[in-house]
Every structure is written in structure tokens, then in C-alpha cells.
DRENDO-1510 file (C-alpha; in Angstrom, 1 decimal, always signed):
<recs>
REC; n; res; u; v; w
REC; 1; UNK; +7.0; -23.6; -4.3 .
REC; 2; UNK; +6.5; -22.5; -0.5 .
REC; 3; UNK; +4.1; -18.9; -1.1 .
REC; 4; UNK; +5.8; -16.1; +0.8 .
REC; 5; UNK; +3.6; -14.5; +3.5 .
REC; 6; UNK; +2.6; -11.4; +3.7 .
REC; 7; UNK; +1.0; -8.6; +6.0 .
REC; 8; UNK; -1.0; -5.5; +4.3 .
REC; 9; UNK; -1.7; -2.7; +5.6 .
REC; 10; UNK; -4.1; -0.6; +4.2 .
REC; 11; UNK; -6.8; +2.2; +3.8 .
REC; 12; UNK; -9.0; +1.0; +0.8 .
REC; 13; UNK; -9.1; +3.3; -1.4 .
REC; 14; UNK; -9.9; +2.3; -4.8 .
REC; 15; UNK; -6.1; +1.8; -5.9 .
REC; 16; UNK; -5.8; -0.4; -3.0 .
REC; 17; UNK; -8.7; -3.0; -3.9 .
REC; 18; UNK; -6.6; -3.6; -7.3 .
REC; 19; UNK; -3.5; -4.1; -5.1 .
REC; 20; UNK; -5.3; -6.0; -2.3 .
REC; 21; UNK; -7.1; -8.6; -5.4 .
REC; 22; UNK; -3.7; -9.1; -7.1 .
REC; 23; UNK; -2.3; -10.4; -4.1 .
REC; 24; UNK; -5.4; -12.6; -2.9 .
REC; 25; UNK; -5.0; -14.3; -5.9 .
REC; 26; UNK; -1.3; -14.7; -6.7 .
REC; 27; UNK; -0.1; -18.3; -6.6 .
REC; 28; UNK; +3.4; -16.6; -4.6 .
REC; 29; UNK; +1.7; -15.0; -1.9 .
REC; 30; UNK; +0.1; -15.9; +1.7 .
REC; 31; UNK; -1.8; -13.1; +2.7 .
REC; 32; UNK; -2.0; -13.8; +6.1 .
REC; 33; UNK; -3.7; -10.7; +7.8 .
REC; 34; UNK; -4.9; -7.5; +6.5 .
REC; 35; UNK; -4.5; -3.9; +8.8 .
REC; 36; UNK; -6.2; -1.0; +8.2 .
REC; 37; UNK; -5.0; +2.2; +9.1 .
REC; 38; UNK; -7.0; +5.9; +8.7 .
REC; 39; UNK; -5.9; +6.9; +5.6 .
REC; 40; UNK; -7.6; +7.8; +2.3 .
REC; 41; UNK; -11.1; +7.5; +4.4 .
REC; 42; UNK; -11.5; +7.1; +8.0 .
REC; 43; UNK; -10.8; +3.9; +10.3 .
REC; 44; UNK; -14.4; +2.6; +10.1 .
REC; 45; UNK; -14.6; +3.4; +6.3 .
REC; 46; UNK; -11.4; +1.5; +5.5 .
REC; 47; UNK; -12.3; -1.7; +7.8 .
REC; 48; UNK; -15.8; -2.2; +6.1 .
REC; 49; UNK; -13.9; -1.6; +2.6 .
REC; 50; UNK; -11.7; -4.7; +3.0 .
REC; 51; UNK; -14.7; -6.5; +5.0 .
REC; 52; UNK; -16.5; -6.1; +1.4 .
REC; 53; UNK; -13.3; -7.1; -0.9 .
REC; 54; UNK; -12.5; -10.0; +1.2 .
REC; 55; UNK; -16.6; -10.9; +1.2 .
REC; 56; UNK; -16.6; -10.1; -2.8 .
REC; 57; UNK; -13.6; -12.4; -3.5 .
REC; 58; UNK; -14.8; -15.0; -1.0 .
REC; 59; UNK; -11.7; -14.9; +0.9 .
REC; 60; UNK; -11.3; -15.4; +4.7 .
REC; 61; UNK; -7.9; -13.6; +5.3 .
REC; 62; UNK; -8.8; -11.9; +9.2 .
REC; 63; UNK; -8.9; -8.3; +9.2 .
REC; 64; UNK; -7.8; -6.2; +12.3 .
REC; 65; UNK; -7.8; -2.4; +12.6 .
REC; 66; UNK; -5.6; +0.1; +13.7 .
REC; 67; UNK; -5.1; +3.2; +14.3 .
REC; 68; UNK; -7.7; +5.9; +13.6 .
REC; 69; UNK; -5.4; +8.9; +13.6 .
REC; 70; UNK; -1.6; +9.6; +13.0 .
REC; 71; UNK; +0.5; +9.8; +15.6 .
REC; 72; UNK; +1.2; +13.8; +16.2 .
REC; 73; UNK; -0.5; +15.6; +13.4 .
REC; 74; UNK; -4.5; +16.1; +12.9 .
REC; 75; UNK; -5.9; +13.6; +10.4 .
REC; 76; UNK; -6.1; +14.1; +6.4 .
REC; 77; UNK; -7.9; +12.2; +4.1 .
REC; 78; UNK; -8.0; +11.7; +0.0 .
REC; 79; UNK; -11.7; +11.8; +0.0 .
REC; 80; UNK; -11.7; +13.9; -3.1 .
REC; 81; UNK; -9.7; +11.2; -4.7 .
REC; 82; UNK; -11.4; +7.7; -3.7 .
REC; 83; UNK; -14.8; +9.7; -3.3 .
REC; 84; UNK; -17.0; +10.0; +0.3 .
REC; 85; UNK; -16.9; +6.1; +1.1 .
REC; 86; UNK; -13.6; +5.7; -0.2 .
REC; 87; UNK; -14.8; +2.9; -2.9 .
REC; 88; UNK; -17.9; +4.5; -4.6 .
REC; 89; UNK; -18.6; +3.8; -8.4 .
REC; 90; UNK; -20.0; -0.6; -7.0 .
REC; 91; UNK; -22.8; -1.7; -5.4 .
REC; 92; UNK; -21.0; -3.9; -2.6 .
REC; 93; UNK; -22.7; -6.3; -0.6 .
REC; 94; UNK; -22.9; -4.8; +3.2 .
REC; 95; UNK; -19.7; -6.0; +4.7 .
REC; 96; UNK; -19.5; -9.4; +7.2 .
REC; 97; UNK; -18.0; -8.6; +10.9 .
REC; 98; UNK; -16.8; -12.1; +11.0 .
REC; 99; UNK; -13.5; -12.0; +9.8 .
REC; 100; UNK; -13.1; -8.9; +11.9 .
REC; 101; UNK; -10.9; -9.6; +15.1 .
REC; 102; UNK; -11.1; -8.6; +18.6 .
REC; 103; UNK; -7.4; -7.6; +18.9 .
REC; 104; UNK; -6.2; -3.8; +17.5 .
REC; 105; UNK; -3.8; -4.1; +14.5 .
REC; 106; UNK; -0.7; -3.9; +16.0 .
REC; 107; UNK; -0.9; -7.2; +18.6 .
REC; 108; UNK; -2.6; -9.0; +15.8 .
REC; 109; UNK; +0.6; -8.1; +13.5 .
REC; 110; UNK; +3.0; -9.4; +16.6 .
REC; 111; UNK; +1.0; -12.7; +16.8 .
REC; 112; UNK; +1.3; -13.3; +12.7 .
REC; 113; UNK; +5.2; -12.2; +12.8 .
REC; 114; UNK; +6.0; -14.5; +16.1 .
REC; 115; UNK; +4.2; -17.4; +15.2 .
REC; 116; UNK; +5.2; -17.7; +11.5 .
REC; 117; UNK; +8.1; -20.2; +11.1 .
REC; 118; UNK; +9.5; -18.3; +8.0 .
REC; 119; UNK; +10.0; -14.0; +8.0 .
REC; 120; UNK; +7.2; -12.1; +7.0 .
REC; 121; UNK; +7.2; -9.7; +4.9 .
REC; 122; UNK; +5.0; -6.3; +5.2 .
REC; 123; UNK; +3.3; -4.9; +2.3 .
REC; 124; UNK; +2.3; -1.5; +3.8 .
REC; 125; UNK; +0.7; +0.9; +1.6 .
REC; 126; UNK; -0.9; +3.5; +3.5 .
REC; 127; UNK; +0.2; +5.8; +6.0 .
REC; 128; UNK; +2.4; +3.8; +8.4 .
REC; 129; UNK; +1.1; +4.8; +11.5 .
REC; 130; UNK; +0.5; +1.0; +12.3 .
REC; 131; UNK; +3.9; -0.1; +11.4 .
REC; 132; UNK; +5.4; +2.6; +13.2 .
REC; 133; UNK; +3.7; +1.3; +17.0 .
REC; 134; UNK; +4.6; -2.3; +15.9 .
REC; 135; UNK; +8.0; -1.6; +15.8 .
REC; 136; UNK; +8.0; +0.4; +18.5 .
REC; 137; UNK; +6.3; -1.4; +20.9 .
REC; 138; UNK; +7.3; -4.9; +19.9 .
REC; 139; UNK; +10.8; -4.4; +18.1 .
REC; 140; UNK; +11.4; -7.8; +18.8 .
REC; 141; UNK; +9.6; -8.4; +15.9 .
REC; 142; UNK; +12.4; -7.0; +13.6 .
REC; 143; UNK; +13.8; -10.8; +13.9 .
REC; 144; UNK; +10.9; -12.0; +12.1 .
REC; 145; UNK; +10.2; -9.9; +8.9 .
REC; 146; UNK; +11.8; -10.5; +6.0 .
REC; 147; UNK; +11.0; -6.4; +4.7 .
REC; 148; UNK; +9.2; -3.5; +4.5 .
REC; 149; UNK; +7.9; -3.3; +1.2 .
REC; 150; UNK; +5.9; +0.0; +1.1 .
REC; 151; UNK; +4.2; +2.3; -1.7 .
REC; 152; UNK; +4.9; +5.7; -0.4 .
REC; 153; UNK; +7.7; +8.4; -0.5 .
REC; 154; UNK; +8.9; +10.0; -3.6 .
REC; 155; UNK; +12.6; +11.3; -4.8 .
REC; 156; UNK; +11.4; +14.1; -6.1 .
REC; 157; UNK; +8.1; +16.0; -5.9 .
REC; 158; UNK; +5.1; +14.9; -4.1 .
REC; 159; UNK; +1.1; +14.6; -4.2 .
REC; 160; UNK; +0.1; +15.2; -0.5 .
REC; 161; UNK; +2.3; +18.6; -0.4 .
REC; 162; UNK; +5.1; +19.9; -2.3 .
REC; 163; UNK; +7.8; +17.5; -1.6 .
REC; 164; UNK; +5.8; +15.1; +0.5 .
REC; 165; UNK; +3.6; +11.7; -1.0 .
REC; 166; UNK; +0.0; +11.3; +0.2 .
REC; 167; UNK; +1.0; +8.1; +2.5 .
REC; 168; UNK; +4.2; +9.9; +3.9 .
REC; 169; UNK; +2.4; +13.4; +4.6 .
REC; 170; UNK; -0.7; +12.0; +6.4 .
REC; 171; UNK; +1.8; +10.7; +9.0 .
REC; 172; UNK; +5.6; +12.0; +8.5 .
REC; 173; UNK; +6.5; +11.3; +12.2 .
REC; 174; UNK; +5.2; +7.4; +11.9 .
REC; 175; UNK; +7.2; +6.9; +8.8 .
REC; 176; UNK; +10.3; +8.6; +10.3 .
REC; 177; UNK; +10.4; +6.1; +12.5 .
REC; 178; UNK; +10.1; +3.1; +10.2 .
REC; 179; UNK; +12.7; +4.1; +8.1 .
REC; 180; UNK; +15.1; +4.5; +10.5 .
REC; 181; UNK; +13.9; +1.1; +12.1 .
REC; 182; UNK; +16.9; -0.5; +10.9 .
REC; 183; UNK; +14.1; -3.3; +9.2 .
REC; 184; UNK; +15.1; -3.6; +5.4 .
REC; 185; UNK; +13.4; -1.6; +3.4 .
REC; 186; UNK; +12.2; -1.5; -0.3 .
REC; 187; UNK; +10.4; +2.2; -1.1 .
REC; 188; UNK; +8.1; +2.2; -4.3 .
REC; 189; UNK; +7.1; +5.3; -4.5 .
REC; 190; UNK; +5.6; +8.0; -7.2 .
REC; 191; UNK; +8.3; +7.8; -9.1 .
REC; 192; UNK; +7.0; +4.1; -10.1 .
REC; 193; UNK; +3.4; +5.3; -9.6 .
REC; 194; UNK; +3.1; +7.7; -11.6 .
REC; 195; UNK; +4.0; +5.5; -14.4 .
REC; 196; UNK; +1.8; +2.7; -13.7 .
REC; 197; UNK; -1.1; +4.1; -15.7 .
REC; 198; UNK; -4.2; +1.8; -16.6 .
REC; 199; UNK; -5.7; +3.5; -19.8 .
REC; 200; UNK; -9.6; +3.7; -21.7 .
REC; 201; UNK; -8.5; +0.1; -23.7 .
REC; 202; UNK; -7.4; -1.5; -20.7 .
REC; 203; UNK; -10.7; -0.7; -18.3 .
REC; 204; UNK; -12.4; -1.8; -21.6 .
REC; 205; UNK; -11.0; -5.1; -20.9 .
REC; 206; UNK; -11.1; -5.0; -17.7 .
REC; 207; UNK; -15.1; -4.8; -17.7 .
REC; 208; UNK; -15.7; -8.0; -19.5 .
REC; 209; UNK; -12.5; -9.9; -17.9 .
REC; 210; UNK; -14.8; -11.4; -15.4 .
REC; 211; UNK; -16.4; -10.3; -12.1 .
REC; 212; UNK; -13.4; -8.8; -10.3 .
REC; 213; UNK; -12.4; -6.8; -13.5 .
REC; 214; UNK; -16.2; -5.0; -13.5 .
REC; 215; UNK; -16.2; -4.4; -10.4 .
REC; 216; UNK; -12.6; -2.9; -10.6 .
REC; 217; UNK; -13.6; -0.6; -14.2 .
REC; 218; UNK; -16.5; +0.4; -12.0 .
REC; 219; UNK; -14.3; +1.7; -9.7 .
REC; 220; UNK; -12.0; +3.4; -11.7 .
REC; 221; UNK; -14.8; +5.3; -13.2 .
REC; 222; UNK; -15.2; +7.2; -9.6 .
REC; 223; UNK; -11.4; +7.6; -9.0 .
REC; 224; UNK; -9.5; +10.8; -9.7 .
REC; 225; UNK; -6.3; +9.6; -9.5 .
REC; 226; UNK; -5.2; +10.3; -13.1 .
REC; 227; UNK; -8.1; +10.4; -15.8 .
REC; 228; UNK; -10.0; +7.9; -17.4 .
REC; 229; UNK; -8.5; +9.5; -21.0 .
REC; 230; UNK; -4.8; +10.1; -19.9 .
REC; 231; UNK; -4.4; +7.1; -17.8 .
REC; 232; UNK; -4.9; +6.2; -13.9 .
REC; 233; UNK; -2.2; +5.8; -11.7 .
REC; 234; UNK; -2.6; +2.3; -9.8 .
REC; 235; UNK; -0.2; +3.7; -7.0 .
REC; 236; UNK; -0.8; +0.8; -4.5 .
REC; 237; UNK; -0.4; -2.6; -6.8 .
REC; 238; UNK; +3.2; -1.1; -7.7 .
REC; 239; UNK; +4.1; -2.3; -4.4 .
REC; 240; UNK; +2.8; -6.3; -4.8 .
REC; 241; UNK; +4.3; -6.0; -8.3 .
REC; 242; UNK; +7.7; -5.3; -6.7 .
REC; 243; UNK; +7.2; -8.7; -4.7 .
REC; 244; UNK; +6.3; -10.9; -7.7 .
REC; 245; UNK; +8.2; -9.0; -10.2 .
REC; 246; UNK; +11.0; -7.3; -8.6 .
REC; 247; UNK; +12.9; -7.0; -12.1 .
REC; 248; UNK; +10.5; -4.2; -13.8 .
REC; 249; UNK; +11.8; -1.5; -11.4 .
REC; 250; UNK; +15.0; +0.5; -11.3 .
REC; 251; UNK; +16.2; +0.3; -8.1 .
REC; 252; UNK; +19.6; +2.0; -6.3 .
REC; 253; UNK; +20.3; +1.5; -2.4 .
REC; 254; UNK; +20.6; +4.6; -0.7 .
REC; 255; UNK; +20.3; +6.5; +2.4 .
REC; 256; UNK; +16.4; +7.8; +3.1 .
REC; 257; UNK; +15.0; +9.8; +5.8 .
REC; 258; UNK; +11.6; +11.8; +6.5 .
REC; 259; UNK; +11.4; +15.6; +6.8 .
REC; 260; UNK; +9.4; +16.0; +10.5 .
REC; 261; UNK; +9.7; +19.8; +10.6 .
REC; 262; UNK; +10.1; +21.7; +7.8 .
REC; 263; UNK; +7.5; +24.7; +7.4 .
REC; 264; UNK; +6.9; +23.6; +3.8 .
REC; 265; UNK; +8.5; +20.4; +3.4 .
REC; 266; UNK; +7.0; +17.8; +6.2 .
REC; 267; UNK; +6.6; +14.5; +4.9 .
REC; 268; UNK; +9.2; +15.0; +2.0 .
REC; 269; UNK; +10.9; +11.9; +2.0 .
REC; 270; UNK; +14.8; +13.1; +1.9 .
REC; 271; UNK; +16.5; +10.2; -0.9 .
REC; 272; UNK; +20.1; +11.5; -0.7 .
REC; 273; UNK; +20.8; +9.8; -4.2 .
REC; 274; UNK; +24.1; +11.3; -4.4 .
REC; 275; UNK; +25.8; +10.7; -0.6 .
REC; 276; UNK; +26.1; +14.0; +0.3 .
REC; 277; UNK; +24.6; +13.0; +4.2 .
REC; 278; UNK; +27.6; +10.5; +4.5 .
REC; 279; UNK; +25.4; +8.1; +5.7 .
REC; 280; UNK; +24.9; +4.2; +5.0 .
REC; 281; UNK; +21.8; +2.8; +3.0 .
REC; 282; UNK; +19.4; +2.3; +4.6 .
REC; 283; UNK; +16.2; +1.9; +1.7 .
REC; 284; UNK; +16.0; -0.1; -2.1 .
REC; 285; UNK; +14.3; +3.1; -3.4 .
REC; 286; UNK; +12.4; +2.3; -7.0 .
REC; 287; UNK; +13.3; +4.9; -8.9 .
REC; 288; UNK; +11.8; +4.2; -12.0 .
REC; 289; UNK; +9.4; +1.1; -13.2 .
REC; 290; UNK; +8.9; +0.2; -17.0 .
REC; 291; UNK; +5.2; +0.6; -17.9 .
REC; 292; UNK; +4.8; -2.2; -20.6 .
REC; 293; UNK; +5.8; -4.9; -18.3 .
REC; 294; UNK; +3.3; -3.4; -15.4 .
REC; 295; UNK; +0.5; -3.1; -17.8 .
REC; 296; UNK; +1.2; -6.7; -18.9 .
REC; 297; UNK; +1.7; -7.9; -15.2 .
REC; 298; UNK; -1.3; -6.1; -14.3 .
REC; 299; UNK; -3.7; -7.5; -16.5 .
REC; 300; UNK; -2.4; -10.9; -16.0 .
REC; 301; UNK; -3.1; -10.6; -12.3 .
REC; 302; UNK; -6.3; -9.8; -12.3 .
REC; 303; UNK; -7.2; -12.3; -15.0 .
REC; 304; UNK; -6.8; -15.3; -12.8 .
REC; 305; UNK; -9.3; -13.1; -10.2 .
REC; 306; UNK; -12.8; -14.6; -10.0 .
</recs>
């Protein structure tokens, strides 16, 4: 079976490396080029963060990065959440440049997308800043991806702000603009993550699964999204678990757009779930996921890792 290729774009983030290992080792996917964006740490952070992942795994997928700020508002970060490096709790190796490519993120996305004889499909999960420019200064592109598939956005409350989801809120005005790209678009957001919990037993496993599930209970033990005891919220994988297993989520096609200017509501992503905007669909929002098949799915994922 032809493997489906793929684009992520990232800021790695602890939640990230289990969604970023999942995918380098599924037998479905071609990750074909990884993105970083500014995100959960800064631009330089992120890029030697899946520099080290890709050396750990010994995986040569080229790595281009992107854009060190959002687009209008000052940066934010979720240093308090992935801790000051952004993947503290393991002793990486120092990262290796060589994977690293000249070109910024962006042309090196056009060049994937317009080369690749079948759609690609873009696994964003992390503010979408990058995505944003590429369809903005390359929409041609839009011929050539299959989907958006992004972990972000919520159709209720958020984590960032209020209303608003960390990846959403760090750069409302980028994500506007991809959802109203016309691209299609599937939206896994909190309402999925918040329910893909990895408890104690699992990390227990995890830690004697083999060397990607250490490293990975290491890193849980410095992340603070979600507890150790009441379970932690692996956010980013519910994303590449929509692409392998699409049928463990609830999902309804509606009509979503991004809150640019509210006073206490930027970055809320606005899921009009019952019509009352009139206007066509435009997302596959995930509104719910069922936990015992993403547990199941999760461990199985990283149990064929090295």
C-alpha cells in the first residue's frame, strides 16, 4: 500500500516528540519534511528539538525552519508547560545541522507540495504561522494538498485564553487565514485532547517498552500538561491518530472561523455547530475522540519505535 505523505509542522514541545515518533514509524505515512515554527519555545529551541528526535530515531527526514514570531501579535510561549528548553526531563545527544536546510520553511513546503506526484497532506500542530504565508504567498499550492489536518482550536473553552487553544491564540490572525483558505480542513482540537490522557500504568510501560518509550516516560515526567496521577494530555499525536485512525473520533462538518478582535476572546475558534452564521462548511471538526481506542492506538505506535 502506497504510504500517504505528509508535512509537519511543529514546535517540539514534549507532546509533539510522541506525535512526531508515531508518525516516523507508521508503515502509512511518508514524512517528507518537518517545519518548525516559534511556538511552545522559541525558533532556535524548536529546530534543535526535532534536529535531536530525528538524530535519536536515526531518521533523515530534512528539517527547515520558519517563522520566529506570529504574524501581528508579540510572541507567547508554553515554557511553563514543556519546561525552559522545551524537552527537558532526557539527556539528548547535541543536535546534527545536517539535515537542516538552507531554504526557510515556507519555499521548502512549496518545493515538497509541487514536486509530489500525489496531494500532500499537512499535519500542522503548532501555531500556523507557517501555513498561513504558504498559502498566501504560493496559493497555487492548494492544487496539491490533499488537507489540513491540524491539532488546534476548540468548540468550547480554551487553554491559551478563555475561549482560545494554545496553537490558535499564539497566532489567531495566521489561523484566520488558513481556515478560510478554502483548503479542506480537519480540526482536532481540545475537545479530543483533553481526552487523550496517558496515565501512571501506561508511562510504566512505556519506560521498559524500548528506547523511544524511556525516553518518552522521561519526558513526561517534566511535562505539566495534565499530571503524572490524573493523566497527561498527549494534545499533538491526536492529530496523526486522526490520519491512521480516522474512525475513533466524532466528527460533524461545519462552518469555523477565528476570533481576530475580540477584547477577551482572540483566538477563540468560532465552531457555529448549530448554523446560526448561514454559512457553508468549511472544517471536519473532532468533537469528541474515544479514549480506549487512543490509549490502545497509542501504545501500539510507539511499540514498533526503536
Amino acid at each position: 500500500m502506497a504510504k500517504r505523505p505528509i508535512i509537519i509542522d511543529t514546535d517540539p514541545g514534549i507532546d509533539d516528540a510522541v506525535a512526531i515518533a508515531a508518525a516516523l514509524f507508521s508503515e502509512e505515512l511518508d514524512l517528507r519534511l518537518i517545519t518548525t515554527v516559534a511556538g511552545n519555545v522559541s525558533l532556535r529551541k524548536v529546530t534543535d528539538n526535532a534536529l535531536k528526535l530525528l538524530k535519536f530515531f536515526n531518521k533523515d527526514v530534512p528539517v527547515a525552519m520558519g517563522a520566529d514570531r506570529p504574524l501581528i501579535k508579540a510572541p507567547i510561549d508554553a515554557s511553563d508547560i514543556h519546561g525552559e528548553s522545551g524537552m527537558g526531563g532526557y539527556d539528548f545527544e547535541e543536535p546534527s545541522y545536517d539535515l537542516l536546510l538552507k531554504e526557510n520553511a515556507v519555499n521548502a513546503m512549496y518545493n515538497v507540495i509541487m514536486s509530489s506526484e500525489e496531494p500532500v497532506t499537512l499535519v500542522p500542530i503548532a501555531p500556523l504561522t507557517n501555513i498561513a504565508l504558504l498559502l498566501k504567498l504560493y496559493p497555487e499550492v492548494k492544487d496539491n494538498i490533499a488537507e489540513i489536518v491540524m491539532m488546534g482550536g476548540s468548540t468550547t473553552r480554551g487553554n491559551a485564553g478563555v475561549m482560545a487553544e494554545f496553537n490558535v491564540y499564539a497566532d489567531p490572525e495566521a489561523a484566520k487565514i488558513v481556515f478560510q483558505s478554502g483548503v479542506p480542513m480537519v480540526m482536532v482540537g481540545l475537545d479530543c485532547g483533553l481526552k487523550a490522557l496517558v496515565y501512571p500504568e501506561d508511562s510504566q510501560q512505556l519506560k521498559v517498552m524500548n528506547k523511544t518509550g524511556n525516553m518518552i516516560y522521561h519526558l513526561f515526567n517534566n511535562y505539566r500538561g495534565g499530571s503524572m496521577k490524573t493523566g497527561l494530555k498527549m494534545y499533538d499525536s491526536t492529530a496523526i491518530a486522526y490520519l491512521l485512525q480516522p474512525e475513533m473520533f466524532t466528527v460533524v462538518d461545519t462552518f469555523v472561523d477565528v476570533e481576530t478582535i475580540g477584547e477577551l476572546t482572540a483566538g477563540c475558534t468560532v465552531v457555529d455547530l448549530k448554523g446560526y452564521l448561514g454559512k457553508p462548511s468549511n472544517v471536519k471538526v473532532c468533537t469528541d475522540i474515544n479514549p480506549e481506542m487512543f490509549k490502545k492506538w497509542f501504545m501500539e505506535s510507539l511499540s514498533v519505535c526503536i
